[in-house]
N, C-alpha and C positions, 0 to 999 in steps of 0.2 A: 531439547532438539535432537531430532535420531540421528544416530550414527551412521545412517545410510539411509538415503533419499530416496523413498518407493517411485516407481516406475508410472509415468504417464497410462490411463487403463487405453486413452484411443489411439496409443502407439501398438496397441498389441491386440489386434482385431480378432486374431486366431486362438485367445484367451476368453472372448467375449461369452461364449455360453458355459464356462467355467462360473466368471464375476456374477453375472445373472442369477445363478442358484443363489448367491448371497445375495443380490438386491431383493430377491423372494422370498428369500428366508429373513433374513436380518430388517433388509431395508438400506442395505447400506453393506460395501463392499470393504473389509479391512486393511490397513495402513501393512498390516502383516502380509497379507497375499502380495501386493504389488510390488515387496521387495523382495518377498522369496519366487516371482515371475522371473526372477533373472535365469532361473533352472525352473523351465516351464514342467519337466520329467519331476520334480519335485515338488513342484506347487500341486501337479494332478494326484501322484500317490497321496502326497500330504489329503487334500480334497476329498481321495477316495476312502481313505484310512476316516476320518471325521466323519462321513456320512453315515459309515457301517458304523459307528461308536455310536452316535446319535439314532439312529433310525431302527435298530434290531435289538433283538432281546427283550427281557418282562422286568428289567428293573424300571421303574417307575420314570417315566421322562421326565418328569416335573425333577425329582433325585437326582439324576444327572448336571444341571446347572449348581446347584448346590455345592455337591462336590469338587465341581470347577471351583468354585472360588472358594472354598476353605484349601482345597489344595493352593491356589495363587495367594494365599492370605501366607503361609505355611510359607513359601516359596518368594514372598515380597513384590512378586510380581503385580503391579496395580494394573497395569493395562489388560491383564484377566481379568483382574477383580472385574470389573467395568465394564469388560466385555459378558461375560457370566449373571451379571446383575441387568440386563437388557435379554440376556437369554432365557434365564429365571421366568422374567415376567412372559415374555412370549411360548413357555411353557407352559403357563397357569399357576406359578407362583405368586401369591398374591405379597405387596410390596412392603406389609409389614411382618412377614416373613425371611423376605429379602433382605430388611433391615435389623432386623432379631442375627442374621447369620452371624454375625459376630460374638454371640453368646450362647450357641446350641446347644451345650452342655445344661444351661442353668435356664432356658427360654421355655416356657409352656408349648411354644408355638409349633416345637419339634419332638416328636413320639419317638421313643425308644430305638427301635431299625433302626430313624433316620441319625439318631445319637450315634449310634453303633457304626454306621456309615460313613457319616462324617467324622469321627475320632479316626477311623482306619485313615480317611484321605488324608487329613492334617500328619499322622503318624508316618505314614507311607512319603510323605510327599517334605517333611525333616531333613536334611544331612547332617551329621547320622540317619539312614532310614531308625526310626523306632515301632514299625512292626514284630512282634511278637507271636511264637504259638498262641497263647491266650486270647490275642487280639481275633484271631481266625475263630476260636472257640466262642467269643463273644456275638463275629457276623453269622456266623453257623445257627445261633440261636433264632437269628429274625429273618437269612437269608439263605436260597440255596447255590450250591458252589458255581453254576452257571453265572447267578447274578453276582458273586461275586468278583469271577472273572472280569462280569464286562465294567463294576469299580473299579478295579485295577486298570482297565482299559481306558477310561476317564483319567483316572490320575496320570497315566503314561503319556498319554497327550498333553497334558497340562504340563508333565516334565518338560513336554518339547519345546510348548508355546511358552514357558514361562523363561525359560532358557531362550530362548530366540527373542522375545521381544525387549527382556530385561536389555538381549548383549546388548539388540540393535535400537534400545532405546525409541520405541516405536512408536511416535503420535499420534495420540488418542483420536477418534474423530467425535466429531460434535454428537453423536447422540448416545453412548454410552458413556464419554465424560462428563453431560449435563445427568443423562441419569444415574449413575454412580454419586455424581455431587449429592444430588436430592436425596437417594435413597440411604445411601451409608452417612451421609451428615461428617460431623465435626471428625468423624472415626477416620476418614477417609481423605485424602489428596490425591493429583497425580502425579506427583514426583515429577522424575525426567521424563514421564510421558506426555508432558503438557506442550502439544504444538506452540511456535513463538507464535502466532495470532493470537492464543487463550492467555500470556502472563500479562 
């Protein structure tokens, strides 16, 4: 159950074309915005910051959900996980790719870059950070320093959201924790993101 109780969205009318871009995008508006609406100045940076991460630059959009969730794998956070695995797919990730992510190291399913890529976000996204010069030598080889920036810019987000959701204990909504169930399998739970209507 969360730690704090997201905010009603028809109390907050002057939010509404905020909530909207996510029922457009997503299909469904997260447990996480209508608790961080309590600092509307925060939920719109937050908002604005995410858009620019997702929508600009040449690294591969499909790459980007990916990295979310080996970074919230890295980081414990299940309520990314799950969220990321619904983003995945609506980027053209196909879903037994989605379900491979848990072995991209050793999966056919995932080409070199993307290895490359994914090792930096898991590395990056550790405490201890275990990024390394080498590690940069490795993304250098498949990527150039722009796209690397904007991985980092991925993972930095995921710093936020994995830290926010974990503190506030953030109940999953029904369509990324049925498809997280399906897709990740036995590998996967939601922990204490499991709203009290799902136990």
């Amino acid at each position: 159950m969360a730690n704090m109780q997201p905010l009603r969205r028809e109390d907050h009318p002057e939010l509404e074309e905020l909530f909207q871009l996510y029922d457009d995008s997503l299909s469904f508006v997260p447990n996480s915005l209508y608790t961080m609406a309590r600092r509307p100045e925060i939920l719109r940076a937050f908002s604005d910051l995410i858009t620019k991460i997702w929508r600009t630059g040449t690294l591969p959009v499909s790459l980007k959900p990916l990295i979310g969730i080996v970074s919230s794998v890295a980081a414990g956070c299940r309520y990314c996980q799950a969220h990321e695995a619904v983003d995945a797919q609506m980027r053209g990730v196909d879903d037994e790719r989605i379900g491979a992510i848990w072995d991209f190291e050793g999966s056919p399913l995932f080409s070199e870059p993307e290895r490359a890529a994914l090792r930096f976000a898991r590395d990056a996204s550790l405490v201890p950070n275990e990024v390394t010069a080498s590690s940069f030598e490795e993304l250098r080889r498949h990527w150039d320093e722009g796209q690397i920036v904007e991985m980092l810019a991925v993972i930095g987000l995921f710093g936020f959201l994995n830290r926010w959701n974990d503190s506030m204990a953030t109940d999953l909504e029904e369509i990324p924790l049925a498809f997280a169930t399906d897709r990740y399998g036995e590998r996967w739970e939601p922990g204490k993101h499991r709203a009290p209507s799902d136990s």
